[in-house]
C-alpha positions as semicolon CSV with decimal commas, in nm:
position;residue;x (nm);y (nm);z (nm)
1;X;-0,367;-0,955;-0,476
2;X;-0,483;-0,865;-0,119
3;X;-0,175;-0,656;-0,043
4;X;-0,178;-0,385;0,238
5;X;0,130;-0,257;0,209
6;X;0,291;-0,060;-0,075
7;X;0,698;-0,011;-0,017
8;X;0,875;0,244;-0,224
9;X;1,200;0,458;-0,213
10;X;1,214;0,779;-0,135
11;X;1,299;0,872;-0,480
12;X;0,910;0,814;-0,566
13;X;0,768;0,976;-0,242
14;X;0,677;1,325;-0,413
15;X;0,501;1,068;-0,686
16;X;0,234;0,933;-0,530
17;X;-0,057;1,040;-0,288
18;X;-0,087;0,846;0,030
19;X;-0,444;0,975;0,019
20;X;-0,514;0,760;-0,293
21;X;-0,366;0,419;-0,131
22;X;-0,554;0,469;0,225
23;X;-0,900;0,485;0,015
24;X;-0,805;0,207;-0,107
25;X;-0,692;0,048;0,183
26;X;-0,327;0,046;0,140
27;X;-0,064;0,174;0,343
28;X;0,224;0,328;0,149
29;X;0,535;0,331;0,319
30;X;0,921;0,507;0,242
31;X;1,199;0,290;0,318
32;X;1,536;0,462;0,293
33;X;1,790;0,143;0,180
34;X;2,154;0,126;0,259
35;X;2,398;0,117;-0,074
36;X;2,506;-0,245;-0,110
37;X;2,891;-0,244;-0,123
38;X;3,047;-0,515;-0,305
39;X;3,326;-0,614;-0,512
40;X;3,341;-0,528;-0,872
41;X;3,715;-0,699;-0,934
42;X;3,902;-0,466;-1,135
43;X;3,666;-0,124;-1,124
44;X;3,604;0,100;-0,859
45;X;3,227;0,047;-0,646
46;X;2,993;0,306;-0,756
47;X;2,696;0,350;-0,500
48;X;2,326;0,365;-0,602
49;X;2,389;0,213;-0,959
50;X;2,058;0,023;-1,064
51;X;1,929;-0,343;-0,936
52;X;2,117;-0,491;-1,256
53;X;2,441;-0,392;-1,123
54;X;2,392;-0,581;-0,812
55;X;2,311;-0,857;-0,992
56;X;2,512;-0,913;-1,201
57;X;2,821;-0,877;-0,933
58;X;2,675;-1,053;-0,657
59;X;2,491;-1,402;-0,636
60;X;2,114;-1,445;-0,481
61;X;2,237;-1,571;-0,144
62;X;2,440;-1,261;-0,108
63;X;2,167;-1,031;-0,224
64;X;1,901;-1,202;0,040
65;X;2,145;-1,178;0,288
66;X;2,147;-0,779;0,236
67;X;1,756;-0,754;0,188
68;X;1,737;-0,970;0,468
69;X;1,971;-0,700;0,737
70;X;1,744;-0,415;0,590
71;X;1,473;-0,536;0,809
């Protein structure tokens, strides 16, 4: 695929060996993500529920918008 860049939360950082992706030429890299808040009509927001939860309140322009501010 010619990636050199592996990004992962840092849920998985005890799970893999940066050792491993440097011989391989990779850089892995831990990116700490902000909760996206949004509106869930009638329920209450619950932070860090899975991807499936954001989409299935929010729509793809929304969700770009917040990977997009990450950066």
């Amino acid at each position: 695929m010619g990636a050199t860049e592996y990004l992962n939360s840092p849920g998985g950082a005890d799970t893999f060996d940066t050792g491993n992706f440097a011989a391989s030429g990779i850089t892995l890299k831990i990116q700490e993500f902000q909760n996206m808040e949004y509106d869930c009509r009638r329920w209450d927001f619950v932070p860090g529920l899975s991807i499936i939860d954001v989409l299935m309140w929010n729509t793809p322009e929304e969700i770009m918008a917040h990977l997009n501010s990450e950066t």
